[in-house]
Backbone bond lengths (Angstrom), bond angles and torsions (degrees), N, CA, C in turn:
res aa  C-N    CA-C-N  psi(-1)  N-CA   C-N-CA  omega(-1)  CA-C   N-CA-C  phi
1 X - - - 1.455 - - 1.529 110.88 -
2 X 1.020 108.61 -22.20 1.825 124.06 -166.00 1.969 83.88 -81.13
3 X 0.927 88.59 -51.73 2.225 84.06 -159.58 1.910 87.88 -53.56
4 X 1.448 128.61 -35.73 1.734 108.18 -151.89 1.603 80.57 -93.78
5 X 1.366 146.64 30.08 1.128 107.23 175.37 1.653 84.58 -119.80
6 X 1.622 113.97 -31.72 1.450 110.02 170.32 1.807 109.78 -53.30
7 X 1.200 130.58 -43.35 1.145 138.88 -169.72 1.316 87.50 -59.99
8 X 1.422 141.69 -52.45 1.355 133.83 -149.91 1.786 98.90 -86.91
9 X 1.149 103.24 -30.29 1.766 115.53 179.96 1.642 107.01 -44.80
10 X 1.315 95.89 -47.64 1.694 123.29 -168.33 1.874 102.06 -72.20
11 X 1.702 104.47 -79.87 1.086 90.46 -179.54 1.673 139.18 -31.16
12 X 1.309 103.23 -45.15 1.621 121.51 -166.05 1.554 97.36 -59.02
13 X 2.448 110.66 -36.81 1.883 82.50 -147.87 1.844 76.75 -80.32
14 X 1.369 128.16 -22.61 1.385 128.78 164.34 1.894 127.06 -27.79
15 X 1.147 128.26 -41.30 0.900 152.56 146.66 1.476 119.67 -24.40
16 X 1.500 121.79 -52.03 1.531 141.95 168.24 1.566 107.79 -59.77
17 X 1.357 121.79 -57.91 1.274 124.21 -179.33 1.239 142.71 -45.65
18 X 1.795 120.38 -24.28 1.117 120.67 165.56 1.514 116.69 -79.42
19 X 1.003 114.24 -12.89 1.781 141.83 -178.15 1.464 113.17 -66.36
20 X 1.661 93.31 -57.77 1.327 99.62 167.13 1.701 140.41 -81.95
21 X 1.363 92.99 -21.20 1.477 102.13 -179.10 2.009 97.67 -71.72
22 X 1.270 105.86 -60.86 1.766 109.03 178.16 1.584 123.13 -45.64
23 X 1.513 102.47 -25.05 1.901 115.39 148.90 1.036 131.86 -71.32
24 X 1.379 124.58 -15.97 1.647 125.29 -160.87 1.476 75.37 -114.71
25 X 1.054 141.80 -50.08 2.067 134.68 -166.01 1.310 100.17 -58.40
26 X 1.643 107.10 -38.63 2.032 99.86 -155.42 1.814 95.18 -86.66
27 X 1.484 114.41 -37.45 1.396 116.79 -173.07 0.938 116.93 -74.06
28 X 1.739 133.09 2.29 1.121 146.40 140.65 2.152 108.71 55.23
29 X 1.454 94.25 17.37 1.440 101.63 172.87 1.854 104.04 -158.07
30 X 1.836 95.03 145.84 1.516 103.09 -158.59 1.688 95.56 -76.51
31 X 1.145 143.51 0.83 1.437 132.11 -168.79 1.440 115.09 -85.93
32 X 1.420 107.22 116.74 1.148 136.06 167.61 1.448 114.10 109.22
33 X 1.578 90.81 36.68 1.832 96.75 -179.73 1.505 82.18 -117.96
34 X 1.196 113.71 157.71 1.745 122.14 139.75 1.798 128.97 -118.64
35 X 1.189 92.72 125.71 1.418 110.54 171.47 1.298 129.11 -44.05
36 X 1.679 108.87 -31.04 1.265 112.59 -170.02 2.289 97.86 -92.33
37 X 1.187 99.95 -35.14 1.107 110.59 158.67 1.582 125.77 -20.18
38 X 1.726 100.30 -75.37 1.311 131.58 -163.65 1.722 104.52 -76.70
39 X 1.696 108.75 -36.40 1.442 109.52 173.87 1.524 118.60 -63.17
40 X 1.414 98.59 -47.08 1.802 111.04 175.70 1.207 118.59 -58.50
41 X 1.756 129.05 -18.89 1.341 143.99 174.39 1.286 113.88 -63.62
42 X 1.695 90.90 -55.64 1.697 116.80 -176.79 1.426 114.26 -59.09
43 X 0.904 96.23 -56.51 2.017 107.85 169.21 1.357 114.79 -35.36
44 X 1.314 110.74 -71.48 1.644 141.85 -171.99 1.552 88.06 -31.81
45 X 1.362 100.51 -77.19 1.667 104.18 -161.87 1.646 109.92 -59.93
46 X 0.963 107.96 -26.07 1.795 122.62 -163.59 1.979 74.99 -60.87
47 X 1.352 111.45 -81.25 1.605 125.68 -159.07 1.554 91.19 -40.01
48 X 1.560 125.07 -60.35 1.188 110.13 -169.42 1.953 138.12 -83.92
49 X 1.849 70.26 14.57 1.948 78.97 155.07 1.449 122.64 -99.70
50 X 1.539 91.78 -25.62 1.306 106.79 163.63 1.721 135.01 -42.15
51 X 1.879 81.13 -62.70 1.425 89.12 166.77 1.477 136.28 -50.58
52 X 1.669 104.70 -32.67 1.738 128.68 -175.62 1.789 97.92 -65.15
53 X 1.347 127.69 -37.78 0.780 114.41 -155.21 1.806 104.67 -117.54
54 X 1.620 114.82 -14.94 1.720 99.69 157.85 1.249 102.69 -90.55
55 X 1.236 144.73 32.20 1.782 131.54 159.30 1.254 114.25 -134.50
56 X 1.629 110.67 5.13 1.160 140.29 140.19 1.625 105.23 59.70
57 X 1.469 101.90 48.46 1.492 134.65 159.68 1.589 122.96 -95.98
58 X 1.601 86.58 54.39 1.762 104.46 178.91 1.673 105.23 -58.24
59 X 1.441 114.27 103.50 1.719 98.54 162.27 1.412 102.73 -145.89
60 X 1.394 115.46 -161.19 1.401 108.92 -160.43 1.467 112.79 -81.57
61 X 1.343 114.57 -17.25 1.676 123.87 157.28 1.685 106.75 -28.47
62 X 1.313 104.39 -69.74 1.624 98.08 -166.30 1.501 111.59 -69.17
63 X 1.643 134.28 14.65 1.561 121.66 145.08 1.385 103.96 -78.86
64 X 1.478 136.76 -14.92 1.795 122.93 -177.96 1.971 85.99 -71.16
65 X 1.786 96.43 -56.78 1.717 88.87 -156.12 1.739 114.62 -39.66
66 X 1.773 110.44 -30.56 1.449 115.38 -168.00 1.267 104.95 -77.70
67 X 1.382 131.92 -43.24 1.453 132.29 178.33 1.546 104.73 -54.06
68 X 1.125 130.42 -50.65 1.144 135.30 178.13 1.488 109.38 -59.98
69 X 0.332 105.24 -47.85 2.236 120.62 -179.35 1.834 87.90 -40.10
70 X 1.789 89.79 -68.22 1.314 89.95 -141.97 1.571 92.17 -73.06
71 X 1.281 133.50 -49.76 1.705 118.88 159.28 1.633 116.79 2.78
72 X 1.120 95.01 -78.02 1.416 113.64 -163.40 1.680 101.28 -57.30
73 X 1.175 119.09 -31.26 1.330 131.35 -176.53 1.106 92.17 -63.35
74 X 1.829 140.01 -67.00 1.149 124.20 -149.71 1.635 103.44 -84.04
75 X 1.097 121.92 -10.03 1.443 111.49 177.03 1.434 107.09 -91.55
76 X 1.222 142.76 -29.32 1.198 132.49 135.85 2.247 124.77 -13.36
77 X 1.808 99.49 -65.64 0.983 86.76 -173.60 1.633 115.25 -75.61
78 X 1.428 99.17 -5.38 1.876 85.14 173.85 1.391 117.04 -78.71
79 X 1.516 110.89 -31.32 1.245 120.04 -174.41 1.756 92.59 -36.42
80 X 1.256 107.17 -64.91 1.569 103.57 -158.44 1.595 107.14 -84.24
81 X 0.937 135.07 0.52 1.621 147.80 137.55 1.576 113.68 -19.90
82 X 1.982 69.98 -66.62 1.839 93.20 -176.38 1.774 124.31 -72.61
83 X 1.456 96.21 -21.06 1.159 108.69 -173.48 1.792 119.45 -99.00
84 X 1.849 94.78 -1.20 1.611 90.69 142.75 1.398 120.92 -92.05
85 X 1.273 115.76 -42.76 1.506 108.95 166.37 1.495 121.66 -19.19
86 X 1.611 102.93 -73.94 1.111 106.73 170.54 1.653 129.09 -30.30
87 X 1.356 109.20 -20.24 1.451 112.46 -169.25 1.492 112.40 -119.46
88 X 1.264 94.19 -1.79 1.636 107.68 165.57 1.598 108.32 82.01
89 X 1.244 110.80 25.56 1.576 109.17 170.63 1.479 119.21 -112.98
90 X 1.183 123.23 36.01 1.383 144.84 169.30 1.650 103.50 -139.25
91 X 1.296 112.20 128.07 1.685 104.59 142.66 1.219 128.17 -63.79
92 X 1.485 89.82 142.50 1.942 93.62 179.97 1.947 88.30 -89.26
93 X 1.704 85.37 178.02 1.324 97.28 -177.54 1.907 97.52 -92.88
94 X 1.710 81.89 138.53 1.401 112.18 155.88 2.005 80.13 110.07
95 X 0.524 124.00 -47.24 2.005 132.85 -160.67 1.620 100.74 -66.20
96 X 1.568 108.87 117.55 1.508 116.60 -165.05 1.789 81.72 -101.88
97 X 1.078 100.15 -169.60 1.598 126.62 -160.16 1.893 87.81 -113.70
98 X 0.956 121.93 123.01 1.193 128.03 146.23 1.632 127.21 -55.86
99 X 1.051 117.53 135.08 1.991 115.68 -175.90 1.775 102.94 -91.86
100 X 1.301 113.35 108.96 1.307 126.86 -174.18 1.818 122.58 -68.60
């Protein structure tokens, strides 16, 4: 009974992530994300695959923890995608280069 309510623990904060990753691509700028946030997310799940697999309580829980992992992974790498944008070392779309 303990694994479907962890499974449900997982799914639900899982649930947020596709939400957020399709916000951080289109908003194409890092403000109003935090890093320290997104690292502490990343961690979390990292330790608790960890955990699934040194106490070696392989069950179907730890495919939510990996989907989630890797979620969090890709909103991570936009963050800093976004957070060259932000700094003007990427072109945005549509914006040509002027000839100097």
């Amino acid at each position: 009974m303990g694994e479907c309510f962890e499974a449900l623990m997982v799914v639900s904060f899982g649930v947020s992530w596709p939400v957020s990753i399709v916000k951080s691509y289109t908003a194409r700028t890092a403000k109003g994300k935090s890093l320290c946030f997104l690292v502490m997310i990343f961690l979390g799940y990292a330790c608790g695959i960890l955990s699934k697999l040194v106490q070696e309580t392989i069950t179907y829980v730890l495919v939510f923890y990996i989907l989630n992992f890797l979620m969090v992974a890709a909103d991570l790498a936009l963050y800093f995608r976004n957070k060259r944008l932000d700094r003007g070392d990427m072109t945005g779309r549509g914006k040509t280069h002027e000839n100097t």
